[in-house]
DOKEVEX-103850 format. One line per field, with one value per residue: residue number from 1; x, y negated, z negated of N, C-alpha, C in turn. Coordinates in steps of 0.2 Angstrom, whole numbers. Layout:
! DOKEVEX-103850
pos = (NUM, ...)
nX = (X, ...)
nY = (Y, ...)
nZ = (Z, ...)
caX = (X, ...)
caY = (Y, ...)
caZ = (Z, ...)
cX = (X, ...)
cY = (Y, ...)
cZ = (Z, ...)
***
This chain:
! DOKEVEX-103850
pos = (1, 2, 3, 4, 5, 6, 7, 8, 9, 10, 11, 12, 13, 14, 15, 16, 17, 18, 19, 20, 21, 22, 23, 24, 25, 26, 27, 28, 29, 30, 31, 32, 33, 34, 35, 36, 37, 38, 39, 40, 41, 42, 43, 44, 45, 46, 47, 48, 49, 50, 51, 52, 53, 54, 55, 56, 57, 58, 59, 60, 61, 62, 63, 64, 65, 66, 67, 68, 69, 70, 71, 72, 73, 74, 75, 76, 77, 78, 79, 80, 81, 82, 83, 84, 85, 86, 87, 88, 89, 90, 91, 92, 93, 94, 95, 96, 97, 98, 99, 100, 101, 102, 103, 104, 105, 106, 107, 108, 109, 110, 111, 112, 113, 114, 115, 116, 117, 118, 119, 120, 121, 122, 123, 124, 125, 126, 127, 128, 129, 130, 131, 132, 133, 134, 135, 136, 137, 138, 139, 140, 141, 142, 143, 144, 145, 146, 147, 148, 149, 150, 151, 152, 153, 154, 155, 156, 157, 158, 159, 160, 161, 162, 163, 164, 165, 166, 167, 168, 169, 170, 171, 172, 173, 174, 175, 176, 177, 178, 179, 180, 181, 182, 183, 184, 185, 186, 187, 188, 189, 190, 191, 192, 193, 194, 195, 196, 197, 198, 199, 200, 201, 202, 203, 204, 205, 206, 207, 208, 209, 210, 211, 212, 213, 214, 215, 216, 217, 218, 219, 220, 221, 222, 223, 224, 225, 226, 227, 228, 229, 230, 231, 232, 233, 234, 235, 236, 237, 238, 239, 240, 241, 242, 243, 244, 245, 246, 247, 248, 249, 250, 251, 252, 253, 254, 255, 256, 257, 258, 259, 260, 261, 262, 263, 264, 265, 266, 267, 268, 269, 270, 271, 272, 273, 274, 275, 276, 277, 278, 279, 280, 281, 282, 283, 284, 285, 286, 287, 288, 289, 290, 291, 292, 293, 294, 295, 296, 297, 298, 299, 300, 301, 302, 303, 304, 305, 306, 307, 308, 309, 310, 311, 312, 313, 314, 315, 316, 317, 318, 319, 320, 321, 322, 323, 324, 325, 326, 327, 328, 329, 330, 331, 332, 333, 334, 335, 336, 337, 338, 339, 340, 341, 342, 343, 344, 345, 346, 347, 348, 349, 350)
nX = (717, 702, 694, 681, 682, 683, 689, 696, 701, 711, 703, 709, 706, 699, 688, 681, 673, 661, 653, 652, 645, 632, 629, 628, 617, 610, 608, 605, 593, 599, 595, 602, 606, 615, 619, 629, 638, 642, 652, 658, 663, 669, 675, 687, 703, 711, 707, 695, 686, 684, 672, 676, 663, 665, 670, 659, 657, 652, 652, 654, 667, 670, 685, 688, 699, 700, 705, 707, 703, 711, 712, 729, 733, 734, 724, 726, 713, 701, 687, 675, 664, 650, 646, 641, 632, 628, 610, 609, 620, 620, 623, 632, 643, 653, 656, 661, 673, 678, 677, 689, 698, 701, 703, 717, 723, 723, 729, 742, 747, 746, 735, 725, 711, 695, 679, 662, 646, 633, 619, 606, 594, 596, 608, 617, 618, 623, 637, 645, 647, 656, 667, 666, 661, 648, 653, 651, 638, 624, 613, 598, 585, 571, 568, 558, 557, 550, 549, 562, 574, 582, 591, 603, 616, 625, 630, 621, 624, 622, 632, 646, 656, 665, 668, 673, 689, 691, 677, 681, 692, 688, 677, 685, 694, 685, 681, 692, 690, 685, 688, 692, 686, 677, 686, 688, 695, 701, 695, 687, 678, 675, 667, 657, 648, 644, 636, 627, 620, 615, 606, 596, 600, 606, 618, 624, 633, 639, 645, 655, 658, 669, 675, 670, 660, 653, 643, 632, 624, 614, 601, 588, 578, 568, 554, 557, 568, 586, 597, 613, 625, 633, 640, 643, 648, 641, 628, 621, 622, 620, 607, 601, 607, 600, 587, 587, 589, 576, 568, 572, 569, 557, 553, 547, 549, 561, 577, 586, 604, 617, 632, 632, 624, 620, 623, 611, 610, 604, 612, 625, 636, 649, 668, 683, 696, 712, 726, 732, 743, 748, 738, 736, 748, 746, 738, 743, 752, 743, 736, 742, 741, 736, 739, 735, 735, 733, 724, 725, 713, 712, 702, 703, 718, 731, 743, 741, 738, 742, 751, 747, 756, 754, 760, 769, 765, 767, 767, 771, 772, 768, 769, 754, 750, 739, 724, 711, 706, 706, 703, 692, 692, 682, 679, 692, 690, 680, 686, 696, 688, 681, 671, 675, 668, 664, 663, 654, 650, 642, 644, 640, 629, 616)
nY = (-74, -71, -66, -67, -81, -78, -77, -68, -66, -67, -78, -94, -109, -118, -126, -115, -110, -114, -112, -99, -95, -100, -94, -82, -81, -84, -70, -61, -61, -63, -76, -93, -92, -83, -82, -93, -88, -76, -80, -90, -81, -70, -75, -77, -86, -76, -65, -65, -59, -64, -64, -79, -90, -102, -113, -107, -97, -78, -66, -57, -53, -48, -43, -34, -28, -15, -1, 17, 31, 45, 61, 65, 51, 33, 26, 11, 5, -4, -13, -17, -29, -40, -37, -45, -50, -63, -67, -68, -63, -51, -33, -35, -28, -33, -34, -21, -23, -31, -25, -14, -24, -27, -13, -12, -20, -17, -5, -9, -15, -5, 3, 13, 17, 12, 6, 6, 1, 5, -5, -3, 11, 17, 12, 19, 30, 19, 16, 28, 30, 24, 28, 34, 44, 49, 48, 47, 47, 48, 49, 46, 45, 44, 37, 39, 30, 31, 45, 45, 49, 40, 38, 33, 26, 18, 1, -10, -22, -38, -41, -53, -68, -69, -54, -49, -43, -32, -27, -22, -15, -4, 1, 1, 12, 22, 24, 28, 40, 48, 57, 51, 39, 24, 11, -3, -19, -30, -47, -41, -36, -45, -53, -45, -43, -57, -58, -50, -55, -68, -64, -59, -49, -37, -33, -21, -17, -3, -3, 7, 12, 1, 1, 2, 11, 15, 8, -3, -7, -15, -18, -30, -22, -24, -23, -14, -9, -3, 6, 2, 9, 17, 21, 31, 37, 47, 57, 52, 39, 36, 36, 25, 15, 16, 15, 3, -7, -5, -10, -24, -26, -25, -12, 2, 14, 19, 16, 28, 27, 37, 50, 58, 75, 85, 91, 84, 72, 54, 47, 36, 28, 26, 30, 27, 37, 25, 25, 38, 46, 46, 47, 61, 64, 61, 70, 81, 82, 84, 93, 108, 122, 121, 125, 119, 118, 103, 95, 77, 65, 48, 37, 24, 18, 24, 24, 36, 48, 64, 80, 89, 99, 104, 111, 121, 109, 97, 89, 86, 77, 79, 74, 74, 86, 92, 88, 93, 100, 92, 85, 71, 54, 53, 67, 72, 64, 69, 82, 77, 77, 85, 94, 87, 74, 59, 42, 27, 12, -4, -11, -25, -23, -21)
nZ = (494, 503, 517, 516, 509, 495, 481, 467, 451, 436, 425, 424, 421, 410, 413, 419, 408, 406, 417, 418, 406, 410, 421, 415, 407, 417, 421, 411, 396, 384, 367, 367, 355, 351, 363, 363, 354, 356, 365, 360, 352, 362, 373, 380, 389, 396, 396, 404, 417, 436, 449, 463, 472, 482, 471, 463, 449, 455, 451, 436, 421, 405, 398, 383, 369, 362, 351, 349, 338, 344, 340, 331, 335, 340, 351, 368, 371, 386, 383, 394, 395, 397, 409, 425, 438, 451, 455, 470, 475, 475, 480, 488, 489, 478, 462, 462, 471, 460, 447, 451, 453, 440, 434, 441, 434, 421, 422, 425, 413, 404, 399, 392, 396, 400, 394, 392, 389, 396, 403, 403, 408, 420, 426, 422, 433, 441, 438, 436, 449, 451, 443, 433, 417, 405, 390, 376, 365, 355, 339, 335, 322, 311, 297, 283, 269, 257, 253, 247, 235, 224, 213, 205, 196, 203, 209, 218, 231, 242, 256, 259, 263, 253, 250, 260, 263, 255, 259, 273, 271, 266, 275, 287, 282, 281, 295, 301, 299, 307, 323, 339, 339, 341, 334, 324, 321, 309, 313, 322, 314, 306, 317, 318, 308, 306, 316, 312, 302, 309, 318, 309, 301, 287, 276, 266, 251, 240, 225, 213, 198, 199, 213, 226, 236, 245, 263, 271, 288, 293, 306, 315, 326, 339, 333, 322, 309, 311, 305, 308, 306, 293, 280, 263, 248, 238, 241, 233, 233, 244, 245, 239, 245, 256, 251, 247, 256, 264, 254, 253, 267, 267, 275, 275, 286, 293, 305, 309, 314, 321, 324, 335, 338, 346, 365, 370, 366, 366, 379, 376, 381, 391, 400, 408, 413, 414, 415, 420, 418, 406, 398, 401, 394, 381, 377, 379, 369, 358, 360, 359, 363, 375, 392, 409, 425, 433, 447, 452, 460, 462, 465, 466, 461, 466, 461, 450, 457, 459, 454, 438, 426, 414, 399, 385, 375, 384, 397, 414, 428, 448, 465, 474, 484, 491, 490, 490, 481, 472, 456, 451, 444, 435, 434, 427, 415, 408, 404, 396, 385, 381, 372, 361, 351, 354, 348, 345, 339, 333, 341, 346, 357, 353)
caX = (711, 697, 692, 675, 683, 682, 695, 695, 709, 708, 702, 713, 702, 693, 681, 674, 668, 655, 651, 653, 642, 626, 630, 627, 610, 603, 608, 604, 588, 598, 592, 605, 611, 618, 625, 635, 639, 647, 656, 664, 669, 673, 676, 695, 704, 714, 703, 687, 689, 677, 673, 672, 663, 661, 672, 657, 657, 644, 652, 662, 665, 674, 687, 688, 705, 698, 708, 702, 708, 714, 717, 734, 735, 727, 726, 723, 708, 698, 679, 671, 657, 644, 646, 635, 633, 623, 605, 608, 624, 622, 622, 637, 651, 657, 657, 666, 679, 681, 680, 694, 706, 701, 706, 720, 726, 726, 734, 748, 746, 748, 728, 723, 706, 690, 674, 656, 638, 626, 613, 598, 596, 599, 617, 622, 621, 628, 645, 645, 650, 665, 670, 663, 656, 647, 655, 647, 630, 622, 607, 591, 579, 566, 566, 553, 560, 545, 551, 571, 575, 586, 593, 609, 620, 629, 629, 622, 621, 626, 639, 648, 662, 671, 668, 675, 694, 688, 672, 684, 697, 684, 675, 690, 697, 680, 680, 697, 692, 683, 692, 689, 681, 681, 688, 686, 699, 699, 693, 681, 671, 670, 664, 648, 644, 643, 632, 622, 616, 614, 599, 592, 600, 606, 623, 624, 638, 637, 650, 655, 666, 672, 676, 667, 657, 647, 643, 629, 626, 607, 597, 580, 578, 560, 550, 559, 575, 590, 603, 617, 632, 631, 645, 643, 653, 638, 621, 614, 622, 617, 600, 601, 609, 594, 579, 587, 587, 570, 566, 573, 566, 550, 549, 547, 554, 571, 578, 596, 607, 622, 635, 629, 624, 620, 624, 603, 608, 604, 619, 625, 643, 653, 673, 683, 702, 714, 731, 730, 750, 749, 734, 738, 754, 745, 733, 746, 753, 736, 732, 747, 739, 736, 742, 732, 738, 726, 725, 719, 715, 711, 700, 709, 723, 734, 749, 735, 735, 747, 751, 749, 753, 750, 761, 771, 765, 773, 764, 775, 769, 773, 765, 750, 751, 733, 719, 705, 701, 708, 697, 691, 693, 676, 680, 697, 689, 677, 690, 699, 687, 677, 671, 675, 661, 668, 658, 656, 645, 641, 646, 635, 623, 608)
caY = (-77, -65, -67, -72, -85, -77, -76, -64, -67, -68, -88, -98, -116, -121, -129, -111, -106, -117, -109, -92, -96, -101, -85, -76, -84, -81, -62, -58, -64, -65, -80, -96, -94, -74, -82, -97, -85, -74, -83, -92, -76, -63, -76, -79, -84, -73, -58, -65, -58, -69, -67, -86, -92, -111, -112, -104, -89, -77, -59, -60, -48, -49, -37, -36, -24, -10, 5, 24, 38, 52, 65, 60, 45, 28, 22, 5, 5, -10, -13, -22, -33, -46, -38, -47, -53, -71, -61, -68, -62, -43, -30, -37, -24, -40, -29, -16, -28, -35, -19, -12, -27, -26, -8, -11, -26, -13, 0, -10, -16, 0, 3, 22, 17, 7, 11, 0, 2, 4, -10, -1, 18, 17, 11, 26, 31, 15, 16, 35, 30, 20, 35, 32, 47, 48, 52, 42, 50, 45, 53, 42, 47, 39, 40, 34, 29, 32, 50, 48, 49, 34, 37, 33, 20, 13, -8, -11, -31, -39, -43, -60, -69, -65, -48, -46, -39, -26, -22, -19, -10, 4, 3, 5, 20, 28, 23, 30, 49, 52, 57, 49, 35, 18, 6, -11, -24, -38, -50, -40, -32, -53, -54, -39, -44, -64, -58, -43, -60, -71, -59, -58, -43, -37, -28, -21, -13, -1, -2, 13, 11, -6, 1, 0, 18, 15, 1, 2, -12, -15, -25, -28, -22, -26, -23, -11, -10, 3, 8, 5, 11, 20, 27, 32, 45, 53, 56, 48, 32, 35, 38, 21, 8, 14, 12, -6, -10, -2, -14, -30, -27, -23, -8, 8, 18, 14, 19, 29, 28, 43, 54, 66, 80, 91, 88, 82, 66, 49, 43, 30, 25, 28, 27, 27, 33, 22, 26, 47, 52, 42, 52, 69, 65, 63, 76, 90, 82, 85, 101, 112, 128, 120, 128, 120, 114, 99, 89, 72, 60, 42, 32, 15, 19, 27, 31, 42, 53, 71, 86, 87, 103, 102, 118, 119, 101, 92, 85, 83, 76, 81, 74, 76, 87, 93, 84, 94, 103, 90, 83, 63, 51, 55, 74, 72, 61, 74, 86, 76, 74, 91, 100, 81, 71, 53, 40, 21, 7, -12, -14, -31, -24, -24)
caZ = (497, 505, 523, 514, 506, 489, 476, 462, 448, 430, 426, 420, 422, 405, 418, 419, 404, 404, 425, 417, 403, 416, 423, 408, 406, 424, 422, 403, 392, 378, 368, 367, 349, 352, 370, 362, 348, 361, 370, 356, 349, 364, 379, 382, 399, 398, 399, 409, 425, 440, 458, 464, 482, 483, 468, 459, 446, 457, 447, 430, 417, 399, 396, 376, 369, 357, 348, 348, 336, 347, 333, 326, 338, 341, 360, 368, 376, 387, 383, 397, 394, 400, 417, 431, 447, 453, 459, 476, 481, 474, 485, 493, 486, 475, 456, 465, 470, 453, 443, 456, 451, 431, 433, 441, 430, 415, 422, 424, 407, 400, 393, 393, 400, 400, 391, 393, 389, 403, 398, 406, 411, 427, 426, 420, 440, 446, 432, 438, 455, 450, 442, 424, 415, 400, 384, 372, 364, 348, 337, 331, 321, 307, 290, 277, 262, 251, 250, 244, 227, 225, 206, 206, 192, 207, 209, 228, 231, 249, 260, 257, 264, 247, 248, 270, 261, 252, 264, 278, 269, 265, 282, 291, 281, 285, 303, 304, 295, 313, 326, 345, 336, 343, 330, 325, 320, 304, 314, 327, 311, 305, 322, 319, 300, 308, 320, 312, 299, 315, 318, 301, 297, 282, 276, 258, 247, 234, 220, 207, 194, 200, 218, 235, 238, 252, 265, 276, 292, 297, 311, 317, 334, 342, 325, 320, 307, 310, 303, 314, 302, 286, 274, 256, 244, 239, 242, 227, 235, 253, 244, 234, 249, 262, 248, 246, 264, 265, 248, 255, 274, 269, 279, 274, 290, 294, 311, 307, 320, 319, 327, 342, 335, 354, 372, 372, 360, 368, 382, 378, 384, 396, 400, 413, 413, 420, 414, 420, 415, 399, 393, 399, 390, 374, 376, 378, 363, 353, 363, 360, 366, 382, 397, 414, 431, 436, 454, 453, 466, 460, 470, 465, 458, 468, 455, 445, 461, 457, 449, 431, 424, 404, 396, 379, 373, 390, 403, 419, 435, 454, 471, 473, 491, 494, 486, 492, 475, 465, 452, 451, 437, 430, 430, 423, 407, 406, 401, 393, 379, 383, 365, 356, 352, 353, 345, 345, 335, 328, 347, 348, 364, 354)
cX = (709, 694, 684, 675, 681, 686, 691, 703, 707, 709, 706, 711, 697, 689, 676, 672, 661, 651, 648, 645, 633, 624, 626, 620, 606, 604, 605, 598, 590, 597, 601, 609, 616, 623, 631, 639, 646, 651, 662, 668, 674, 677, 685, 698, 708, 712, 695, 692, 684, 679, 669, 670, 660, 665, 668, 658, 651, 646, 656, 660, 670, 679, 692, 694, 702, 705, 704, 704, 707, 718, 720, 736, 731, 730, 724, 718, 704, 690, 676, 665, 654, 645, 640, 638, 625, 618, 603, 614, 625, 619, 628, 644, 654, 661, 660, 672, 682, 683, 687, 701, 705, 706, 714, 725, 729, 728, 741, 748, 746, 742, 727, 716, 701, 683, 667, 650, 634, 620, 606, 601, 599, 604, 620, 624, 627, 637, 648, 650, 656, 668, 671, 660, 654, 648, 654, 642, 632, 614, 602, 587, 577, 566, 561, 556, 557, 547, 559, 568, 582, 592, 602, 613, 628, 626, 627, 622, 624, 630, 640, 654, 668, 672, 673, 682, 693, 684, 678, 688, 691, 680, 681, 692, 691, 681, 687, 696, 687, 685, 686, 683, 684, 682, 690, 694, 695, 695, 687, 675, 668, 666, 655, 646, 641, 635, 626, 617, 613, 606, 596, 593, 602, 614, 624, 631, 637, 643, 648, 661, 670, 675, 669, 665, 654, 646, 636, 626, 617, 605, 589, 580, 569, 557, 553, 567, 579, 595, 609, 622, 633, 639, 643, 648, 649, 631, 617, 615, 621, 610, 598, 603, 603, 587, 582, 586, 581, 565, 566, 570, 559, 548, 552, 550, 559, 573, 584, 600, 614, 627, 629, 628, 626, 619, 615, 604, 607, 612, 619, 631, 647, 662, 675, 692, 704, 722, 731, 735, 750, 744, 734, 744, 752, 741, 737, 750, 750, 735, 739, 750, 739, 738, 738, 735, 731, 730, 719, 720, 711, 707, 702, 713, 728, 741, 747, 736, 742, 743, 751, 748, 756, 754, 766, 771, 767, 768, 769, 769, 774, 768, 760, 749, 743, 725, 713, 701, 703, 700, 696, 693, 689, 677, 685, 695, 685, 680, 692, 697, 679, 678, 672, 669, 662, 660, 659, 651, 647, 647, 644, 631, 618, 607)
cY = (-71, -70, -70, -78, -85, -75, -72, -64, -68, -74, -87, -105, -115, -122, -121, -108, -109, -113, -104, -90, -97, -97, -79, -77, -83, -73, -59, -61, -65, -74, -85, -95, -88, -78, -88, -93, -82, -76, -86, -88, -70, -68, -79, -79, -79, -66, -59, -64, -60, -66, -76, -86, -100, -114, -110, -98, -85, -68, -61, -53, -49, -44, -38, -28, -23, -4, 11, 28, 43, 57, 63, 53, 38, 27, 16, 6, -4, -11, -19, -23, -37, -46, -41, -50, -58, -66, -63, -67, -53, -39, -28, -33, -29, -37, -23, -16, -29, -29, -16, -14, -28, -20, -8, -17, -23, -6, -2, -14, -8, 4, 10, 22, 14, 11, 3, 5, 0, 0, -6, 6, 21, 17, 14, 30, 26, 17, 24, 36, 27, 24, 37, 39, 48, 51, 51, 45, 47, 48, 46, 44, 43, 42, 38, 35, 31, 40, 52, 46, 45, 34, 40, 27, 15, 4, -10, -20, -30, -42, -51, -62, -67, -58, -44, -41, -33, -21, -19, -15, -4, 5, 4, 13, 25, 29, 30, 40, 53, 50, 54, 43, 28, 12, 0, -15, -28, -42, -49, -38, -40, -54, -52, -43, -53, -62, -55, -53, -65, -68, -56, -50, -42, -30, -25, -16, -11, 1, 4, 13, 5, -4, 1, 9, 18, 7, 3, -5, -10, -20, -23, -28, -20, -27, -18, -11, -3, 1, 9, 9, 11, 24, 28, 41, 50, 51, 52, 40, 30, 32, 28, 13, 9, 12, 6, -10, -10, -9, -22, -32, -27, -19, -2, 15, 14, 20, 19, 32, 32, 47, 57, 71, 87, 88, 85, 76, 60, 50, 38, 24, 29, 24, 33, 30, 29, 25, 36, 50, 51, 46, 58, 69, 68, 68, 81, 89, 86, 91, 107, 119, 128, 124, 127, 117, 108, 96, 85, 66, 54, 38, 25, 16, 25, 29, 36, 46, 58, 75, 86, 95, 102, 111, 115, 111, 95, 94, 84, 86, 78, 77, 77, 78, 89, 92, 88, 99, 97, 84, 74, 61, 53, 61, 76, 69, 64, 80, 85, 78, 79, 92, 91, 78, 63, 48, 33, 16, 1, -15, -23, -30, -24, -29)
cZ = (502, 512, 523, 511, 500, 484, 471, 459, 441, 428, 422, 417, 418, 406, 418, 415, 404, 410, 421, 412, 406, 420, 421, 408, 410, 425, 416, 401, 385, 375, 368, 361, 350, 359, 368, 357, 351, 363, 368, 353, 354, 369, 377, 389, 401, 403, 399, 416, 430, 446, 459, 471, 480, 476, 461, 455, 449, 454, 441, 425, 412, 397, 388, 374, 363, 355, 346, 344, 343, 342, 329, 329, 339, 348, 361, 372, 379, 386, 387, 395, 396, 407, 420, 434, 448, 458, 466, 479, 478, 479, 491, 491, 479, 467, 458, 465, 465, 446, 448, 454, 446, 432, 433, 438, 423, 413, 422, 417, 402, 398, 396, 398, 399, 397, 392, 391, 393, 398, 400, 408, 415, 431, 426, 428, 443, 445, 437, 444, 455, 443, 433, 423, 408, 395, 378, 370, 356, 348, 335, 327, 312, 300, 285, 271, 256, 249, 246, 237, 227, 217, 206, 201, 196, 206, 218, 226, 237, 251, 259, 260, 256, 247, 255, 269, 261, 255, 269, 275, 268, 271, 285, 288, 282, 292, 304, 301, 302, 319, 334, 344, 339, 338, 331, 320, 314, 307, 319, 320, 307, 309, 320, 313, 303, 310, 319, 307, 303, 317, 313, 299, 291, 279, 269, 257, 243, 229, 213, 202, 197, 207, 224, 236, 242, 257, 269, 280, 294, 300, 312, 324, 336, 333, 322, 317, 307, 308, 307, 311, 295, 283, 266, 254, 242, 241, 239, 230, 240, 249, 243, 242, 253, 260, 247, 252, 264, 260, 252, 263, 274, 273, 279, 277, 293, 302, 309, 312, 317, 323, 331, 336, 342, 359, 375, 367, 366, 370, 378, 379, 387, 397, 408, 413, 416, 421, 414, 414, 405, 394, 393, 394, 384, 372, 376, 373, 358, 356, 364, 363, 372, 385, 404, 418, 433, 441, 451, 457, 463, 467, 472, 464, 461, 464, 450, 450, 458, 455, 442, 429, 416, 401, 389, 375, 377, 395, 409, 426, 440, 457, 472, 482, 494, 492, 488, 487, 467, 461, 454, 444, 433, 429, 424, 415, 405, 402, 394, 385, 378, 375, 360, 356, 349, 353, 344, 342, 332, 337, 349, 357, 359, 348)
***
C-alpha cells in the first residue's frame, strides 16, 4: 500500500474485469464488438496489471506472452497491451509506476524483454523515456491490381475453420524462415483470423498440387484494404491470391503492408530489454566474432546494472563500478539488434 492509497499488483478479483473493461472504453474508441472480443480473448488475471484508487482500476495494462526467432534461438518475450490511464488521474506518474512493476514482475520471470505499439505518433517519445527504442519498422505501399498478371493453375478459395491445421502449419514455417520475427502461437493466429473476419476481412489460401502454396491475411482499414500478411511459393501465386482479394473486395488498390526495407520505413514498435545477462548471453552465442566490453546502467532494474564483456561466444558479467559512459536500456537494445531488421504483424492494433 502507497502513501496515496494506491495499490498496484497483478488482479486477481473477477469483479475487475468488468472495471477494467469501462476503462478500456473511456480511453479507446474501439467499437464494443472488437472490445468484448478482446477481452475475451487476451484478458487473463493473471497478466492484467492495474493501478487501483478507491478500489477503482484508474491505470491497467495487459501483459500478452509472445515468442521471437533470434537467429538459431526462440526467446520469451512480453507484449504489453490496452495500456491506459482514467483521463483525470494522468499526469500523476501513475503508468510509470505500473510499467516499473510489470518490468519488474518479468525480470523475475525470466522474459528477455517487452515490446508494444505506440497507438499514436507521439508515444514514440513518451515509450522512449521509459527506455523503449524503436525497432520495429514496416514498408507500405499501393498496388493496383488491374496491372498483375494473375495466370496461375493454383486453387485459391478462403480460410475455414476446417482449413485452421493445415493454414497454420504453413504459416508458421514461413513465419519462422525470418529471423527476429515475432511469432504467433495455434491459438493466438485462431485469435487474428477470428478477428481479421470480425471486421469483414478476408483470408484466402492458395493450393498446388494438393498442398497449401501461399496464404495471404486482409483488412479494411478506413476505406481502404491491406494487405497485412502475405506468403506464396511463387510469383504466379502472389500474383493470383492479391487479384482475388482485389476481386472479392471490390478494390482495385490494395495497400501491401511488408518487411522494412531502410532505416526511413514507417516506426512502428518499440521494445524494451528487460532481462540484460540473459540476452547478452545469447547474443554472444549468435555473434561469435564478437568481441565488446559494454557498461549498463538500468534505470529499474537494478540487477541489469554491470559489466558485460562479450568475447569467444561468452558473455560474463562484473560490477558495474562507474556508470558514467555506461549505456541505457534503450541503447543496449539498440545494439543488440543493430543491422537486423526485426519484424512483427496480424498484431490486432488496427
Amino acid at each position: 500500500m502507497n502513501d496515496d492509497n494506491t495499490n498496484i499488483y497483478s488482479t486477481k478479483q473477477q469483479t475487475l474485469k468488468e472495471m477494467s473493461i469501462s476503462l478500456y472504453k473511456l480511453c479507446f474508441d474501439d467499437n464494443d464488438k472488437f472490445v468484448n472480443f478482446y477481452f475475451n480473448k487476451r484478458y487473463t488475471e493473471k497478466n492484467h496489471f492495474t493501478i487501483l484508487k478507491n478500489h477503482n482500476p484508474v491505470a491497467a495494462l495487459q501483459v500478452i506472452p509472445y515468442t521471437m526467432t533470434f537467429f538459431d534461438a526462440k526467446i520469451d518475450l512480453a507484449y504489453l497491451s490496452a495500456i491506459c490511464t482514467h483521463p483525470d488521474f494522468r499526469r500523476q506518474g501513475l503508468m510509470v509506476k505500473l510499467l516499473e512493476k510489470t518490468y519488474r514482475q518479468l525480470f523475475n520471470d525470466g522474459i528477455y524483454a517487452t515490446f508494444l505499439i505506440p497507438a499514436e505518433l507521439h508515444l514514440f517519445d513518451v515509450y522512449r523515456k521509459n527506455d523503449y527504442e524503436t525497432i520495429f519498422y514496416r514498408t507500405k505501399r499501393r498496388i493496383n491490381t488491374c496491372n498483375i498478371n494473375s495466370e496461375s493453375d493454383c486453387k485459391i478459395y478462403e480460410y475455414s475453420e476446417a482449413d485452421k491445421h493445415d493454414a497454420f502449419k504453413y504459416f508458421d514455417s514461413k513465419m519462422y524462415e525470418r529471423n527476429c520475427c515475432i511469432q504467433h502461437s495455434f491459438n493466438d493466429f485462431e485469435t487474428v483470423c477470428e478477428d481479421i473476419y470480425n471486421s469483414n476481412g478476408i483470408i484466402l489460401i492458395a493450393e498446388y498440387k494438393d498442398k497449401i502454396a501461399g496464404i495471404s491475411f486482409a483488412s479494411q482499414i478506413n476505406a481502404d484494404i491491406a494487405v497485412n500478411e502475405h506468403f506464396a511459393e511463387t510469383r504466379e501465386i502472389s500474383a493470383s491470391l492479391l487479384k482475388t482479394i482485389s476481386k472479392k473486395t471490390a478494390a482495385d488498390d490494395l495497400i501491401f503492408i511488408d518487411l522494412p526495407q531502410t532505416k526511413h520505413d514507417e516506426p512502428f514498435g518499440m521494445m524494451r530489454i528487460t532481462c540484460v545477462e540473459k540476452m547478452l548471453r545469447l547474443y554472444a552465442k549468435t555473434h561469435r566474432n564478437c568481441k565488446k566490453t559494454i557498461f549498463v546502467k538500468d534505470s529499474v532494474i537494478t540487477e541489469n546494472d554491470g559489466c558485460y564483456v562479450i568475447s569467444n561466444a561468452e558473455c560474463i558479467k562484473s560490477p558495474l563500478e562507474n556508470s558514467h559512459n555506461a549505456w541505457n536500456i534503450a541503447q543496449l537494445t539498440q545494439f543488440v539488434f543493430d543491422k537486423q531488421k526485426p519484424y512483427m504483424s496480424l498484431m490486432l492494433n488496427e
